[in-house]
Every structure is written in structure tokens, then in C-alpha cells.
C-alpha positions in Angstrom: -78.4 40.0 82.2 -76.9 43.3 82.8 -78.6 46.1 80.8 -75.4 47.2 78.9 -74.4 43.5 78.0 -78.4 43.6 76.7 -77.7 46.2 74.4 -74.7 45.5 73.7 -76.1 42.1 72.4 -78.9 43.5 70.1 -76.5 46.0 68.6 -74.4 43.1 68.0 -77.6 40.8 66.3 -78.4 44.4 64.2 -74.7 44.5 62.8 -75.4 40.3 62.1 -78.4 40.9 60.1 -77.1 43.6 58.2 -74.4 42.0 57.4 -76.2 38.8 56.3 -78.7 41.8 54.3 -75.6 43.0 52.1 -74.2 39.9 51.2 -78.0 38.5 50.0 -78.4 41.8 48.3 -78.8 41.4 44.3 -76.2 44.1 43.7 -72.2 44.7 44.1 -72.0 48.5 44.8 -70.2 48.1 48.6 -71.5 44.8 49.2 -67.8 43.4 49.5 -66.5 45.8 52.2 -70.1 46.3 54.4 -70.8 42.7 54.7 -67.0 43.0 56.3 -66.6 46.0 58.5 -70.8 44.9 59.5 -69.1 41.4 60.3 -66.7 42.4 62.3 -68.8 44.9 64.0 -71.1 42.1 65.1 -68.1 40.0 66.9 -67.0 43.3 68.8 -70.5 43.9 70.2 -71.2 40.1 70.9 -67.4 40.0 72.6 -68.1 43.2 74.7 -71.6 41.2 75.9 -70.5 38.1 76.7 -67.7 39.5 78.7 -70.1 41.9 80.6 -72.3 38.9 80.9 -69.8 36.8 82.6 -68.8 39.4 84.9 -65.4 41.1 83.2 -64.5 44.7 82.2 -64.8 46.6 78.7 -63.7 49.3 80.2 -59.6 49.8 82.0 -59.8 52.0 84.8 -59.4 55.8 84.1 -60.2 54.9 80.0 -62.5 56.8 78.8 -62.8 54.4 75.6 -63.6 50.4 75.6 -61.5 47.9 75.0 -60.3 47.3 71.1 -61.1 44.0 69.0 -57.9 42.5 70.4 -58.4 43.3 73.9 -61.9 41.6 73.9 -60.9 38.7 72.4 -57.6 38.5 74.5 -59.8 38.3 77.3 -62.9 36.0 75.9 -59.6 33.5 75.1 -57.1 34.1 78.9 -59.3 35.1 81.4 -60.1 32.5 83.5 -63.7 34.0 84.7 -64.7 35.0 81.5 -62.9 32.4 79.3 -65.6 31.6 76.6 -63.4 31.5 73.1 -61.2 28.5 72.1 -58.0 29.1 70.2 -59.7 28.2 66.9 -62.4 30.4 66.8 -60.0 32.9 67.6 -58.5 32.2 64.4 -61.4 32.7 62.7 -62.3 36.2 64.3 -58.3 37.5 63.3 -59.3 36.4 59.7 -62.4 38.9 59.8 -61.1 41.6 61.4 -57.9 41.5 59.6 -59.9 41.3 56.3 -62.3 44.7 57.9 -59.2 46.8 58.3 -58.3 46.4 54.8 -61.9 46.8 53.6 -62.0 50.0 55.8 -58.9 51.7 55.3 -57.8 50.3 51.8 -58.0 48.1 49.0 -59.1 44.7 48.9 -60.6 42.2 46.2 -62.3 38.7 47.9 -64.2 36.6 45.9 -67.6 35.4 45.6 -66.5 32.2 47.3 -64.1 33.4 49.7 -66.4 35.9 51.0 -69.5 33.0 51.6 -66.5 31.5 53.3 -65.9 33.9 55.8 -69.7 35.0 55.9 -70.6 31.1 56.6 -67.8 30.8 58.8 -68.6 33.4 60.8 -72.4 33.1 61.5 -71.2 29.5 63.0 -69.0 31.3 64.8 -71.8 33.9 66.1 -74.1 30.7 66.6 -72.1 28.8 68.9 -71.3 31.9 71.0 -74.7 33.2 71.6 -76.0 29.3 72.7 -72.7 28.8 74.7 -72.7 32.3 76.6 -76.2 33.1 76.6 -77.7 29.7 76.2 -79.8 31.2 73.1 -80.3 30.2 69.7 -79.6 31.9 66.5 -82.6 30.5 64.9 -84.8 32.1 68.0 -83.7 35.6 67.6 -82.9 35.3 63.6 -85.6 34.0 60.8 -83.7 31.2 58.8 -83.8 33.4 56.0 -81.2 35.4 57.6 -78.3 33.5 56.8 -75.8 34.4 54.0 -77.2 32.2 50.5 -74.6 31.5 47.9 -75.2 29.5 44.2 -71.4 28.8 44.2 -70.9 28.0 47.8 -67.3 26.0 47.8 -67.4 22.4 48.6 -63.9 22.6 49.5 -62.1 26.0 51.2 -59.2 24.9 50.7 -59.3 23.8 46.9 -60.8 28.0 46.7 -57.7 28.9 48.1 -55.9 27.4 45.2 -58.1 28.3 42.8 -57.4 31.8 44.2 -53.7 31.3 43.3 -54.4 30.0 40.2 -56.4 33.5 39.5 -53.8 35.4 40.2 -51.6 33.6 37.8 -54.1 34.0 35.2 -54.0 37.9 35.4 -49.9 37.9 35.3 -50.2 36.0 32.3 -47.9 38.0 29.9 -50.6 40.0 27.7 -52.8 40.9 30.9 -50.1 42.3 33.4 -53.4 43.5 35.3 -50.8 43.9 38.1 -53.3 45.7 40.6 -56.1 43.5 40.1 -53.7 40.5 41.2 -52.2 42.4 44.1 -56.0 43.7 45.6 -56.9 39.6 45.1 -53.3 38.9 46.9 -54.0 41.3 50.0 -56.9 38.9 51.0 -55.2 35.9 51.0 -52.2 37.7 52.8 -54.1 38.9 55.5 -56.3 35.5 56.4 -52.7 33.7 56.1 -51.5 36.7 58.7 -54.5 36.3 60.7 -53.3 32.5 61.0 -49.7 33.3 62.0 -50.7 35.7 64.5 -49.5 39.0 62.4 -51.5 42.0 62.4 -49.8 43.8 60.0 -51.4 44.5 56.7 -49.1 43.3 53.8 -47.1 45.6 52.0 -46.7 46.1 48.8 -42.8 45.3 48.5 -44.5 41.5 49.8 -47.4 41.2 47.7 -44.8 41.9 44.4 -43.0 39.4 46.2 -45.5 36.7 46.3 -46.6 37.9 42.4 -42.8 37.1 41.1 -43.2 33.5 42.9 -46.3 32.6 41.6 -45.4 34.3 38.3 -42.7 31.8 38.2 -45.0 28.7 38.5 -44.9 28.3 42.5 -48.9 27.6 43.2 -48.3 25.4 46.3 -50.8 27.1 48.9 -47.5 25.6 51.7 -45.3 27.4 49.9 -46.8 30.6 49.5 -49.1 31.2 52.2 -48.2 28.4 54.8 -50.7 29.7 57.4 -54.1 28.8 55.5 -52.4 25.7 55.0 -51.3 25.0 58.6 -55.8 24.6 58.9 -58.3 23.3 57.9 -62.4 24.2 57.1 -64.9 21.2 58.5 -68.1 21.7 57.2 -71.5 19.7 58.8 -75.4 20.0 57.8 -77.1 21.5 54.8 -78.8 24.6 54.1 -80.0 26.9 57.2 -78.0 24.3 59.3 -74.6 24.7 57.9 -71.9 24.8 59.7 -67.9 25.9 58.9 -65.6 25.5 61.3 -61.5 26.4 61.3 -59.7 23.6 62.9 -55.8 23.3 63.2 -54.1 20.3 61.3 -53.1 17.4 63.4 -49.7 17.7 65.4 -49.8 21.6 64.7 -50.2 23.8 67.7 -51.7 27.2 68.4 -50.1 29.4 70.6 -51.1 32.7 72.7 -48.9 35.3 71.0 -47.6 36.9 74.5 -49.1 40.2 75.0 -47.6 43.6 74.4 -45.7 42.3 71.3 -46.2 44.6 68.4 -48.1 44.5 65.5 -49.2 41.2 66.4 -52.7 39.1 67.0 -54.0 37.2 69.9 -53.5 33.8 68.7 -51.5 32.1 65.8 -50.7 28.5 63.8 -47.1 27.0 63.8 -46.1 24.9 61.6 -43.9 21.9 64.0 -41.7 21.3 61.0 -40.7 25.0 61.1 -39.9 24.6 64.7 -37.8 21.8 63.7 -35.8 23.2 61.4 -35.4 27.2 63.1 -34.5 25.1 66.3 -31.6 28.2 67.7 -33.0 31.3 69.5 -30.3 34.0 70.1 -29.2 33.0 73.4 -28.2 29.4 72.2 -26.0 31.0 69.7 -24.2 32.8 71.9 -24.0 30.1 74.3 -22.4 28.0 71.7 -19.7 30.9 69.9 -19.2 31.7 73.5 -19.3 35.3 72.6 -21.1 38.3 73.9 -25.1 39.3 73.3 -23.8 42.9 71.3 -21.2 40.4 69.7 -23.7 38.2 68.4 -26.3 41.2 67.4 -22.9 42.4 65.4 -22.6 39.5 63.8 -26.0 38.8 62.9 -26.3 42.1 61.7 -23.3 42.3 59.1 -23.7 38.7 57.5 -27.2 39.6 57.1 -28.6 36.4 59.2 -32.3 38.0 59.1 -32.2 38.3 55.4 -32.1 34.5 54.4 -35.0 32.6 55.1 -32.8 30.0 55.3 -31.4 31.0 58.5 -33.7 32.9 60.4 -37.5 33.8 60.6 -39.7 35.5 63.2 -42.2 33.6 65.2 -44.7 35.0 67.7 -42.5 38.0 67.4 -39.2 36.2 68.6 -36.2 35.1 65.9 -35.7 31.8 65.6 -32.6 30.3 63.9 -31.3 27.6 61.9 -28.5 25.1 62.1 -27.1 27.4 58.9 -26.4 30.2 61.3 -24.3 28.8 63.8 -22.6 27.5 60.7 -22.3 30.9 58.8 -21.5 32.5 62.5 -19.0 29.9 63.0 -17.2 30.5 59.3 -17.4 34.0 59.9 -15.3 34.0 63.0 -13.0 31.8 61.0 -12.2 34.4 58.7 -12.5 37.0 61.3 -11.5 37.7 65.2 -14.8 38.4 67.0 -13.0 41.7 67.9 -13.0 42.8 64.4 -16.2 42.1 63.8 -17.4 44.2 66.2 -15.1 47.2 66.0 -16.7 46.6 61.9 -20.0 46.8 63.1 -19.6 49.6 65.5 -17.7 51.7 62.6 -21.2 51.1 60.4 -23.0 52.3 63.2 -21.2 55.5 63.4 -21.4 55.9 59.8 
């Protein structure tokens, strides 16, 4: 083994054990966001290995800096030479990172369960990467008391993830209105739902009020309100030192390389087929079939407000897909209107 990929590898297992030291430790102060950014530390250094290992670059040429989080595991999942991750496990390394920015660089509230989940999660992660790419076992270079230890450990992820809603309606109950408290526990199940749909953004605050009002209204349906989590599921095999949790995709649901370059995106993400099936336009079919020009159709789409309704359109893997209920709207619209007037409409607002 190359020296680097070496140390690379036991800064990697120091992170691990760290990590594993905070979340054991008897007391709260910090405990949430080091056992995070020590996490996700871990992956980076074990990523930057195993690609040295198998003979790729953490380094571009004339960069004086590595490759980022993304980059590393772009490559671990695309590059034929190196290709060591499987689009699952990428799903579960988006969750932890995206979870480590907001630890880092804001607010976030995860509880006790959810953070065994992604703690567990995660060191099955690490030990099927270091046996795979290094043919070594975690149990080798780790005691077994080096493993995350949880008295509520959930038997179920995805019945936490519900009882996670249900929290969050309990502190909008009129009487509580502890309106931050419900948004900081809202911002971790936004960003693991991100994670799954390939979205690196961090949620705003204009959508986690959003998400509040719905579930303030009675919507708990973890499909409804955070349709990535729900597009997966959590296997879970052995007992004590031996556990294992896994993410795997729902049947008949596929995972998708988000294409590289696009913005604010992540490396991987879950689609929903039923969503596919219903957003089944992209913007050249609709202006094939209004047999009008591209500017025409951005006019139009722009002045009815087509990206505003869910009901017509919605972004995937950083492309707009659209409904039936577009070309219909569309179609009505130049009804009412010459094409021509639409446009010199739009082009007037544009000026203005």
C-alpha cells in the first residue's frame, strides 16, 4: 500500500474511533455535532485511501488542494479502475455529509435514535469498505467496544422517522408554538430526504415553515412530506458488535447518477417511478407538441407560472419535468392568446 493511502487510512480509523468515543460518551455538551463532522471526516479519509489504493488521483493536476467529499465519492462510484462504492452506500454517505454541513455551519437537532441510526449505519458502511478495498477487518484494527451502544436503538428506522413527524406536531401544538425547536428537528429530516434525492442544498427556512404548516394541518404521511426517506428502506442483520444497517432502494425504484457539473446537487439520488409517470413532458416535448419556439415556450412557462404548481412541474436530477396539466394549461393559454402576444407580454415584463 502506498504510504499516503496508509496514512490516509489511520487518520481515517482515528476520526472512526472518535466518533464512536463521543457518541458513547455519558454527556450531551457537543456530542450531537462531533460524532457528525468526526463521521464524515472518517468517510473522506477512508475515500481518499481507497482511491490511492486502487491506483486513482486525489489530487487534479495544477490543484494545490484534494479533491472535496463529492469528488471522492463521484469517483469511488464512476471510475471504472477505482469503482469500489455501490449506489446505495452512496446514499448513505450524502445523508452524513449533508447532516455534517449543517452540524458545522448551523443549526440542527437529531435525535437519540436517529443519530444511532446514522452512527450504526455508517460503521457498516466503514466495515464493508475497509474488508472490500483493503481486505481488512474492522474488528482487527478496532476492539468490539468501539462501536456506537444505544439503550433505545430503533427496531424500525422507518417507524423513527414517523415518530419524528409526530414530534414535530407535538411542539406546534397550539399552547407550545416552540417553533424553533420543530424547525432545528425539521432540518435533519430535510437534509437525509435531500441526501436521497440527490439535493445538496440545505433547506431553507421559507421550506421548513412550509413543511410545519403541512404537518400542522394533520399531513404525517412520511410519502407525503419527505418522499425521499420513503423511496428506501433500512435492513438490519446480527445482534450486538455484529450489527449491521444497511440503506437499500424500494423495489421498482431506481437510483440514478445525478450528471456532473449540475449545481447544488449530490452524486447520486432515489426517484420515485410514479413521479416519472406522472411528470412524463420535459421541455422539448412541449414545444414539439404547441409547435412553438424554445423562448416561446420559456415565455409561456414563465407567465402562467408552470414552475409554481407542483401539479405541473417539478425538478429532477436538476432537469424540469412536466405534467400532462401543462400542455393543457399551455394549450388553454394559447386559446385565449396568440403565441405572439404572449411573448411580446413576456418580453414587456422583462424590460420592466
Amino acid at each position: 500500500m502506498k504510504k499516503e493511502a496508509r496514512l490516509l487510512k489511520e487518520k481515517s480509523l482515528s476520526s472512526l474511533t472518535l466518533s464512536v468515543e463521543h457518541f458513547n460518551r455519558p454527556w450531551d455538551t457537543g456530542r450531537t455535532d462531533a460524532v457528525l463532522m468526526l463521521l464524515d471526516h472518517s468517510f473522506e479519509m477512508l475515500l481518499k485511501a481507497a482511491i490511492l489504493h486502487r491506483g486513482g488521483r486525489i489530487r487534479d493536476p495544477g490543484e494545490k488542494n484534494t479533491i472535496g467529499f463529492d469528488q471522492c465519492v463521484r469517483r469511488a462510484l464512476s471510475t471504472d479502475v477505482i469503482q469500489f462504492l455501490t449506489e446505495e452506500q452512496a446514499l448513505t454517505l450524502q445523508s452524513i455529509n449533508g447532516l455534517r454541513d449543517a452540524a458545522q455551519h448551523h443549526l440542527v437537532d437529531i435525535s437519540e435514535g436517529h443519530l444511532y441510526l446514522q452512527a450504526q449505519s455508517g460503521i457498516t458502511l466503514y466495515r464493508d469498505l475497509l474488508k472490500l478495498v483493503f481486505q481488512e477487518e474492522l474488528r482487527d484494527v478496532l476492539p468490539d467496544r468501539v462501536l456506537p451502544i444505544a439503550t433505545i436503538a430503533p427496531l424500525d428506522p422507518i417507524a423513527l422517522f414517523t415518530e419524528e413527524i409526530q414530534e414535530v406536531a407535538r411542539l406546534l401544538q397550539p399552547g407550545k408554538r416552540r417553533r424553533a425547536e420543530a424547525a432545528a428537528r425539521l432540518r435533519a429530516l430535510s437534509i437525509v430526504d435531500g441526501a436521497m434525492q440527490g439535493e445538496k442544498l440545505q433547506p431553507s427556512e421559507a421550506a421548513l415553515r412550509r413543511l410545519g404548516v403541512q404537518i400542522g394541518r394533520g399531513t404525517t404521511s412520511l410519502d407525503a412530506l419527505f418522499p425521499g426517506i420513503a423511496a428506501v428502506r433500512f435492513t438490519t442483520e446480527g445482534v450486538g458488535p455484529r450489527i449491521n444497517l444497511r440503506i437499500v432502494k424500494k423495489e421498482g425504484i431506481p437510483v440514478a447518477l445525478v450528471p456532473e457539473g449540475s449545481a447544488d446537487s449530490s452524486v447520486v439520488a432515489v426517484r420515485r417511478v410514479a413521479e416519472l409517470d406522472y411528470y412524463n413532458l420535459r421541455f422539448n416535448s412541449l414545444v414539439s407538441k404547441l409547435e412553438i419556439t424554445t423562448n416561446q415556450a420559456t415565455a409561456l412557462i414563465t407567465l402562467l407560472g408552470i414552475k409554481d404548481d407542483e401539479d405541473c412541474a417539478k425538478l429532477f436530477f436538476n432537469t424540469w419535468c412536466y405534467s400532462q396539466k401543462t400542455l393543457e394549461r399551455m394549450k388553454k393559454a394559447l386559446e385565449e392568446k396568440s403565441v405572439e402576444a404572449w411573448w411580446i407580454e413576456y418580453r414587456s415584463r422583462q424590460a420592466g
